[in-house]
N, CA, C and O of each residue as an XYZ file, in Angstrom:
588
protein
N      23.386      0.459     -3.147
C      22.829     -0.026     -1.906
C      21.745      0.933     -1.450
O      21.877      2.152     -1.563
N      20.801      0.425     -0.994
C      19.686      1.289     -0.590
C      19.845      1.523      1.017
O      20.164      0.680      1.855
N      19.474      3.173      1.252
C      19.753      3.884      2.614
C      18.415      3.287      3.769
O      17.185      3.321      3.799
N      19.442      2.799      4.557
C      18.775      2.660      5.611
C      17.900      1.038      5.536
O      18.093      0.278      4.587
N      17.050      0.731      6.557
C      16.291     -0.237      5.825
C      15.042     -0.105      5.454
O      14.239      0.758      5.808
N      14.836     -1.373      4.410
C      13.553     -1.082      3.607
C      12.335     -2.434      4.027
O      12.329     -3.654      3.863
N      11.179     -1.214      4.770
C      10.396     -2.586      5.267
C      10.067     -3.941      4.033
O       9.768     -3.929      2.839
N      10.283     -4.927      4.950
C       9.544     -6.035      4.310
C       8.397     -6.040      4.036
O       7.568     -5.747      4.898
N       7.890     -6.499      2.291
C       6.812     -6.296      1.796
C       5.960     -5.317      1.376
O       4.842     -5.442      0.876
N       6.779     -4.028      1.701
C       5.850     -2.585      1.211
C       6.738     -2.541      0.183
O       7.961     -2.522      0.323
N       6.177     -2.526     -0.796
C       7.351     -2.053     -2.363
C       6.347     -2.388     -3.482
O       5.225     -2.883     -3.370
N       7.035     -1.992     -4.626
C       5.755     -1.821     -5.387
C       7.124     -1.756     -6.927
O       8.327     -1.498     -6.932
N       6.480     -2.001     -7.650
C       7.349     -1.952     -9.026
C       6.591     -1.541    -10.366
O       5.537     -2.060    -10.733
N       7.216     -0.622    -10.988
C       6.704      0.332    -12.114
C       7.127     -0.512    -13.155
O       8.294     -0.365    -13.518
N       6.410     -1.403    -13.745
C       7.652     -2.250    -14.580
C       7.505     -1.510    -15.958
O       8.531     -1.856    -16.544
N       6.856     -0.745    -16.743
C       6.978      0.181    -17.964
C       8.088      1.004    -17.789
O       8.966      0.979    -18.652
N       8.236      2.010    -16.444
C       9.429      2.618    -16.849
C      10.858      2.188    -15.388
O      11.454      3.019    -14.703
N      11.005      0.694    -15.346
C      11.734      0.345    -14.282
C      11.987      1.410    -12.878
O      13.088      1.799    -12.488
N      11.053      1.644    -12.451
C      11.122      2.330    -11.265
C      10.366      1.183     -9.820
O       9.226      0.823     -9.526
N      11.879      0.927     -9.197
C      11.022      0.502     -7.708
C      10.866      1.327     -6.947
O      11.707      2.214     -6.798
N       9.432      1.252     -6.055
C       8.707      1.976     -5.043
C       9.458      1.021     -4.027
O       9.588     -0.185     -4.237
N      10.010      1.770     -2.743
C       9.798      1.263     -1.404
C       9.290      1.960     -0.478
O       8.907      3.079     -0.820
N       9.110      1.556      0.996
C       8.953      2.587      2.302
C       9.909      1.878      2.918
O      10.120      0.697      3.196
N      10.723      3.499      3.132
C      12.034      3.014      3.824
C      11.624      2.953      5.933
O      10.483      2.782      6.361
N      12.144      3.030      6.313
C      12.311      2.537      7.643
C      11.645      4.217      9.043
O      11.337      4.270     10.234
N      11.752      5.286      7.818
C      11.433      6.388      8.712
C       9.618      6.683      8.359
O       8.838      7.357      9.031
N       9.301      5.787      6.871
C       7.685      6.005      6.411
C       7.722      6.471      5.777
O       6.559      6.819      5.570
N       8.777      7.194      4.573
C       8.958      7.364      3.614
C       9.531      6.829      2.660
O      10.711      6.481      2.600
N       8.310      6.693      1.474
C       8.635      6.503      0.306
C       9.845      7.386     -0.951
O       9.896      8.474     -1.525
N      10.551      6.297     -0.888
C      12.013      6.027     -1.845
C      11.744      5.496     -3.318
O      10.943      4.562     -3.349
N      12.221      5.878     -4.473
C      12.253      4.967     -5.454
C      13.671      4.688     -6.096
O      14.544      5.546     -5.965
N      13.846      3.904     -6.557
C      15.279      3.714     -7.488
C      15.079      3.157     -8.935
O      14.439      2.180     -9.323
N      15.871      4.139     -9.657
C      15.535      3.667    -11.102
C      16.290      2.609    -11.798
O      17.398      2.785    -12.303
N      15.806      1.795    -11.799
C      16.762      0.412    -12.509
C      17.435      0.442    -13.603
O      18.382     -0.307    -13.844
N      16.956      1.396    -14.423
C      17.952      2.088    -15.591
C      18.529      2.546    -15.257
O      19.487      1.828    -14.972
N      18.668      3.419    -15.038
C      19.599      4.590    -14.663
C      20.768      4.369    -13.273
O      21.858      4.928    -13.151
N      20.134      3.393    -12.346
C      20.805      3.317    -11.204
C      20.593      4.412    -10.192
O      20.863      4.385     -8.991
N      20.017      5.453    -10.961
C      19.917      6.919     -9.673
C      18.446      6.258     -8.896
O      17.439      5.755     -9.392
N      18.851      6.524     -7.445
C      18.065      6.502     -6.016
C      18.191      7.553     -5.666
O      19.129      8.343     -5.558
N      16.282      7.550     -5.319
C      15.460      8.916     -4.746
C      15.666      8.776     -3.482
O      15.406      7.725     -2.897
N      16.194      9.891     -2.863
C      15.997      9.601     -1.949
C      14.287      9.691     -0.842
O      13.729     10.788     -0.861
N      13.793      8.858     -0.217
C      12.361      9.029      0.365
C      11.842     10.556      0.832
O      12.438     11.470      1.402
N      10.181     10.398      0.233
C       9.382     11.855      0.439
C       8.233     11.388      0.920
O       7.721     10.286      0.723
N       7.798     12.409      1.651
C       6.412     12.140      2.365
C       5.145     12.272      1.237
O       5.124     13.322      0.596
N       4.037     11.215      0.947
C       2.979     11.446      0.371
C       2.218     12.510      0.731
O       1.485     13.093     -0.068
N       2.369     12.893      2.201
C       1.476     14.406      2.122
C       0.633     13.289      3.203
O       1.084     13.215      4.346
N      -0.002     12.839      3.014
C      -1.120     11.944      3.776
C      -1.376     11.078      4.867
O      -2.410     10.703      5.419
N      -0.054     10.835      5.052
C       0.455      9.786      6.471
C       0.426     10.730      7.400
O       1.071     11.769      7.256
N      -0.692     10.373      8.992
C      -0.785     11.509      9.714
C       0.040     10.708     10.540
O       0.509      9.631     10.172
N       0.273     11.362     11.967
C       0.879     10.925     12.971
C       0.573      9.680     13.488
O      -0.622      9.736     13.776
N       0.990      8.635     13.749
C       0.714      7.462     14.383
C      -0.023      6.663     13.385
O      -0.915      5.925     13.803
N       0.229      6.713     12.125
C       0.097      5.476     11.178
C       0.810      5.407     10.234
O       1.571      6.323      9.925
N       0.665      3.867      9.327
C       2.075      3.653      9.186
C       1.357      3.073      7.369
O       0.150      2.940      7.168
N       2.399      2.832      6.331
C       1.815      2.943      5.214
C       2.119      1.266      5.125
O       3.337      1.100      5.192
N       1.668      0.465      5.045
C       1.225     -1.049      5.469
C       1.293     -1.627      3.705
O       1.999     -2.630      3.814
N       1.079     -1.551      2.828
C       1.523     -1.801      1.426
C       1.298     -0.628      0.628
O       0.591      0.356      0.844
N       2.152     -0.975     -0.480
C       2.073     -0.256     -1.751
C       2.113     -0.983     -3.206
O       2.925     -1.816     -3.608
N       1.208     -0.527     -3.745
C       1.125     -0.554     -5.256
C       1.185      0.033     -6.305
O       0.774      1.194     -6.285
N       1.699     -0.512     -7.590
C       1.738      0.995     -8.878
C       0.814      0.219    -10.186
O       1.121     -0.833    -10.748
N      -0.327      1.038    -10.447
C      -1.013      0.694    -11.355
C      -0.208      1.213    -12.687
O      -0.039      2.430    -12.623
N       0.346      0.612    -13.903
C       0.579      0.963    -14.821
C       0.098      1.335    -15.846
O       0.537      2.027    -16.764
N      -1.051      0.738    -15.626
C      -1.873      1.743    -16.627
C      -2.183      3.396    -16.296
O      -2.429      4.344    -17.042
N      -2.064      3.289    -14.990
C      -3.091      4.609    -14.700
C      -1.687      5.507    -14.143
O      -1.723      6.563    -13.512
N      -0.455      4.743    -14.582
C       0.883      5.608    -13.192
C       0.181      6.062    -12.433
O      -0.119      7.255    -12.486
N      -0.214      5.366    -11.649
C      -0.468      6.076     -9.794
C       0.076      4.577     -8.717
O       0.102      3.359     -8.894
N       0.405      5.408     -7.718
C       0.987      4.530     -6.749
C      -0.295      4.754     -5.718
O      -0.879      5.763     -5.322
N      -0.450      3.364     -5.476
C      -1.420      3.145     -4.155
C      -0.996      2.857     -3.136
O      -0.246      1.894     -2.977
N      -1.362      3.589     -2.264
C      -0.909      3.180     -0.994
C      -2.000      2.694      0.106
O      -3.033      3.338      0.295
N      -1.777      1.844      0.613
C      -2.863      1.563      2.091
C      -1.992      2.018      3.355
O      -0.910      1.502      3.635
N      -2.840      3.463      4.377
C      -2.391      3.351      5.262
C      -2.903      2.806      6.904
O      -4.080      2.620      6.597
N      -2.874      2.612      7.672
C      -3.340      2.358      8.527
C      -2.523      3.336     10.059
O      -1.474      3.981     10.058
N      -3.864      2.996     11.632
C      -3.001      3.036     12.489
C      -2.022      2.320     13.042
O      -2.253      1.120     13.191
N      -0.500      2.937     13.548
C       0.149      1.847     13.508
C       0.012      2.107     15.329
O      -0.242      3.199     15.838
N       0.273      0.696     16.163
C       0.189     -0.421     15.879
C      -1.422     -0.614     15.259
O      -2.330      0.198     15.445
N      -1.503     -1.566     14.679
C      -2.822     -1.685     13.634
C      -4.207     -2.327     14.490
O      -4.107     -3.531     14.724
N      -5.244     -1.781     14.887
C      -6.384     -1.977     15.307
C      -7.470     -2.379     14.256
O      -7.171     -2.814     13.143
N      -9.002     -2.169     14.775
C      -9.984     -1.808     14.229
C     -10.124     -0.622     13.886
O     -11.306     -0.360     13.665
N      -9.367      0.303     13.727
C      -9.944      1.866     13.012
C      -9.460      1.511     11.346
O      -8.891      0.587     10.765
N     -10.019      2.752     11.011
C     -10.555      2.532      9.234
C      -9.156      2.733      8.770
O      -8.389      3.488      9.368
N      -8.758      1.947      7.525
C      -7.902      2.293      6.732
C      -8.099      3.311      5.798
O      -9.233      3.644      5.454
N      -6.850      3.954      5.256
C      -7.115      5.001      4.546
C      -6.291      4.393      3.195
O      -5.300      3.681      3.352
N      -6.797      4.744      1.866
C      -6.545      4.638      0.196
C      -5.581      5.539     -0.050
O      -6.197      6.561      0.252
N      -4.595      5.874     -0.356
C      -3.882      6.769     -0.958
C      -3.520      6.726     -2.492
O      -2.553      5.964     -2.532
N      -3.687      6.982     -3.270
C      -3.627      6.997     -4.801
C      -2.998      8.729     -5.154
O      -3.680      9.754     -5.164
N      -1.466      8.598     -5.424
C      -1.011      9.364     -5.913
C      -0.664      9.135     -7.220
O      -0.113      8.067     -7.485
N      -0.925     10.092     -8.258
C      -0.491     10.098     -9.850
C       1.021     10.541    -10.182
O       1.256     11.713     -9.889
N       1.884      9.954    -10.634
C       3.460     10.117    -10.534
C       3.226     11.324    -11.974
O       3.950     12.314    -12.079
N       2.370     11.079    -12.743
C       2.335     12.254    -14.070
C       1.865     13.821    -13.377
O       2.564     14.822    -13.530
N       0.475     13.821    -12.547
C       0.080     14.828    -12.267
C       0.513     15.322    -10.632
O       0.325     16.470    -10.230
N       0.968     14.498    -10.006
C       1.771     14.373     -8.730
C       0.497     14.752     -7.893
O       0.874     14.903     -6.731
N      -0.981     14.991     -8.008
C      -2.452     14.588     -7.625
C      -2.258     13.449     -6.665
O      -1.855     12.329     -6.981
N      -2.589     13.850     -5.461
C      -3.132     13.141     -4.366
C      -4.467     12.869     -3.965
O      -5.302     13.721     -3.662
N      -4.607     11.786     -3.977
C      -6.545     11.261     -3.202
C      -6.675     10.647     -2.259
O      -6.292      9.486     -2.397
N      -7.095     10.916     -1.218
C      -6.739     10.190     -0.120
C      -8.821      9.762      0.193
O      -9.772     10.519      0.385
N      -8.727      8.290      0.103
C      -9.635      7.988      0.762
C     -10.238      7.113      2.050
O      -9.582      6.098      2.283
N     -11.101      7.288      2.708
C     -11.130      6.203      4.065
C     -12.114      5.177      3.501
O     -13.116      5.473      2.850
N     -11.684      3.813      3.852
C     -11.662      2.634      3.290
C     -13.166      2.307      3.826
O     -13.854      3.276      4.148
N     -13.761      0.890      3.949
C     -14.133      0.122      4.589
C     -13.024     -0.830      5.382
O     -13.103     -1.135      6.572
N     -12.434     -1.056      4.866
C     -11.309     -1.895      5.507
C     -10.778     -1.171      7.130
O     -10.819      0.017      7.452
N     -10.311     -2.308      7.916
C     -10.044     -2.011      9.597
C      -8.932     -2.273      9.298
O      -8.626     -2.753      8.207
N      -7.781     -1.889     10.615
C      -6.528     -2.841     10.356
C      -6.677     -3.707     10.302
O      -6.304     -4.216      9.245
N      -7.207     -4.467     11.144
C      -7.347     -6.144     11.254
C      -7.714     -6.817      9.890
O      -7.648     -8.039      9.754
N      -8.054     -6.086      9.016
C      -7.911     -6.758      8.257
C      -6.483     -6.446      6.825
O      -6.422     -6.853      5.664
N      -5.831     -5.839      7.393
C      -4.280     -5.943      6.861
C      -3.204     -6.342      7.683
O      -3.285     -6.362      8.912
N      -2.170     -6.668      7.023
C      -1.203     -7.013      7.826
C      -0.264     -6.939      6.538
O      -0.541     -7.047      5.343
N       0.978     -6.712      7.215
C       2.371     -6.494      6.601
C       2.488     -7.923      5.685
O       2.523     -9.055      6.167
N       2.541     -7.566      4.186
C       3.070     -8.492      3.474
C       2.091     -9.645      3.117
O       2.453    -10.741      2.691
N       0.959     -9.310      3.317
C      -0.078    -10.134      3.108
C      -1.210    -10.046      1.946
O      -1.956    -10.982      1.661
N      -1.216     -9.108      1.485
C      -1.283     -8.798      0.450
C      -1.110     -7.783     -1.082
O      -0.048     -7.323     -1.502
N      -2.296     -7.646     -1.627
C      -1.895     -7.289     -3.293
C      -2.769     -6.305     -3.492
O      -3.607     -5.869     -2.704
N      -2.512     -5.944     -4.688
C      -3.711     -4.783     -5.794
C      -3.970     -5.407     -6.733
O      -3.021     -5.896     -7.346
N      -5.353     -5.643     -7.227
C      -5.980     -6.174     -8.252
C      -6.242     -4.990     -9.265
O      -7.376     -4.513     -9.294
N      -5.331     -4.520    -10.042
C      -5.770     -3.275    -10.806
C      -6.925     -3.424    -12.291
O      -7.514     -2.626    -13.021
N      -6.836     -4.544    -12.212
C      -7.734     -5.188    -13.710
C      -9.146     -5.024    -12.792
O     -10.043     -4.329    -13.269
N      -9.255     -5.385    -12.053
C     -10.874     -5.194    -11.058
C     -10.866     -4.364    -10.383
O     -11.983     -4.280     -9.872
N     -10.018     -3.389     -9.923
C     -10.075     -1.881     -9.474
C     -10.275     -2.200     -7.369
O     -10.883     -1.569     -6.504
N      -9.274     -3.667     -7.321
C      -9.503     -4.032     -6.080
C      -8.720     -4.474     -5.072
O      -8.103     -5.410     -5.580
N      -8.327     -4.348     -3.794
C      -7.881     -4.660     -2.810
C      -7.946     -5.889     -1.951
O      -8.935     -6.032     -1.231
N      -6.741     -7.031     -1.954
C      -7.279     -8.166     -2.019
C      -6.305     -8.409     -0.355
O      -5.161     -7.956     -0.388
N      -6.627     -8.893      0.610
C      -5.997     -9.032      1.778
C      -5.736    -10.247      2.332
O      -6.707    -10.944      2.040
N      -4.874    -10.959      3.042
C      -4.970    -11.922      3.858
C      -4.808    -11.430      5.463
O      -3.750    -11.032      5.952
N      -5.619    -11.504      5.910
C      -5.847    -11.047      7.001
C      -5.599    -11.932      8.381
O      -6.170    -13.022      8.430
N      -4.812    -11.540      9.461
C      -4.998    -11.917     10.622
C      -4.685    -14.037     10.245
O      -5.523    -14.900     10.507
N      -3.390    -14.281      9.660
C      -2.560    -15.023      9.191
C      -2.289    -16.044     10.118
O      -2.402    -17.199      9.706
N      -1.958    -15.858     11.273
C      -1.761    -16.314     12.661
C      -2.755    -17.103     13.154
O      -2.518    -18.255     13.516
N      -3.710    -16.677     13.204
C      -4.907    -17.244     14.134
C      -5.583    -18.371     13.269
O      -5.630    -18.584     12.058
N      -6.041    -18.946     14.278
C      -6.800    -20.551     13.470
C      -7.456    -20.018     12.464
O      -7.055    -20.369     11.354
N      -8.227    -19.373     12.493
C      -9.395    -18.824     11.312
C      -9.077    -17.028     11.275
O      -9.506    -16.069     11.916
N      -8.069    -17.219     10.127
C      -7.679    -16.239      9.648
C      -9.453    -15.540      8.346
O     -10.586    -16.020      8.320
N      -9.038    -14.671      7.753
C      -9.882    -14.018      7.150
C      -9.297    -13.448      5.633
O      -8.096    -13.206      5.515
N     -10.112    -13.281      4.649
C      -9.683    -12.747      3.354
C     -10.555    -11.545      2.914
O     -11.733    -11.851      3.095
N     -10.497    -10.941      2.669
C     -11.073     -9.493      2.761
C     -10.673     -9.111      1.303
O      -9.630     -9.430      0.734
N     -11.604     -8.436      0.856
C     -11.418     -7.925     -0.517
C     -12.041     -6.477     -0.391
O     -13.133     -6.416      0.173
N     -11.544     -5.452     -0.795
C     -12.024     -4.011     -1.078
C     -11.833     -3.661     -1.940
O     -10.750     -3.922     -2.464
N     -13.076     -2.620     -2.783
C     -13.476     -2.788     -4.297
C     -13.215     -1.018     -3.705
O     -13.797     -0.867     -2.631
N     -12.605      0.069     -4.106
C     -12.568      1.151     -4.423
C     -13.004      1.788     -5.159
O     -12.629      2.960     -5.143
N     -13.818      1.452     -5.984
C     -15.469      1.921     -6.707
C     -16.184      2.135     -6.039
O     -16.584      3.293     -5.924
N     -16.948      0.577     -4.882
C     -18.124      0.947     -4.287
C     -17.490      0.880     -2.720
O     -18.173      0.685     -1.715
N     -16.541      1.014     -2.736
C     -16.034      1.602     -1.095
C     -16.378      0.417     -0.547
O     -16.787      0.617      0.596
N     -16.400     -0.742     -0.846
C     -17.464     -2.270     -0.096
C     -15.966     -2.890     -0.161
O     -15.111     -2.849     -1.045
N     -15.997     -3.637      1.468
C     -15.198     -5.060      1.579
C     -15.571     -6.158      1.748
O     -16.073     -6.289      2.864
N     -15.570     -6.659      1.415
C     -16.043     -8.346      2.015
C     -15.169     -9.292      2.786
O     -13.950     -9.154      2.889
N     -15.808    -10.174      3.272
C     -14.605    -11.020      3.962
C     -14.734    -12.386      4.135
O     -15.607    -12.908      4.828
N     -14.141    -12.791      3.706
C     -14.708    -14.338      3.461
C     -13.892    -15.301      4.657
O     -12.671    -15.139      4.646
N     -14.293    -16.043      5.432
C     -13.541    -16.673      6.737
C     -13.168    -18.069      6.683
O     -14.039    -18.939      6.711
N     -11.560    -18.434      6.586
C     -11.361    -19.556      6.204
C     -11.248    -20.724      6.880
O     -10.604    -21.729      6.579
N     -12.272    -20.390      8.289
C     -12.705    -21.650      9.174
C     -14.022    -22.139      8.795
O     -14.512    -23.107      9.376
């Protein structure tokens, strides 16, 4: 059983060496090994400052690194931040996005690791929600509006 609870939609899965990523309920990231059955218990990336919150996660398998998007929580217009930690070299990169909160939201989207990109559904609720894509090469989002 996993400690405590584990937000909805932040999790991420290593499927080469069965390791799930979560963020447990305090903002730290937990993993549990599906082989083995042993659970990590959650550690801080180093990068989550005060008053934001890590809004999804991803694990590129080719590259073992876990991505993280963080934002301010509650989530505004200020910039999101990239987190890309390497599970081999345990190397942290923390970068500031183009992306706003507004254009993330819990559980809304993915990582495109074949295109090196950040794909969002944004602001879900409202008549004319938004889709936002961020390319972490050229630091560029776009947003395409589905009214």
């Amino acid at each position: 059983q996993l400690p405590g609870r584990v937000r909805f939609g932040v999790s991420a899965l290593d499927r080469d060496n069965g390791v799930y990523y979560f963020v447990d309920a305090a903002g730290l990231v937990g993993h549990y090994d599906l082989v083995s059955g042993v659970l990590r218990a959650g550690y801080s990336v180093g990068a989550v400052k005060a008053g934001q919150a890590i809004v999804t996660i991803g694990f590129d398998n080719l590259r073992q690194t876990l991505f993280l998007l963080l934002a301010k929580w509650p989530m505004d217009g200020s910039k999101v931040s990239l987190v890309r930690k390497s599970i081999s070299t345990d190397e942290t990169v923390t970068t500031v996005t183009s992306l706003t909160g507004e254009d993330v939201a819990f559980g809304t989207s993915t990582f495109d690791f074949a295109s090196n990109r950040f794909v969002a559904h944004a602001r879900p609720g409202l008549e004319n929600g938004t889709l936002a894509t961020y390319s972490w090469e050229t630091n560029i989002t776009t947003r395409v509006s589905e009214g």
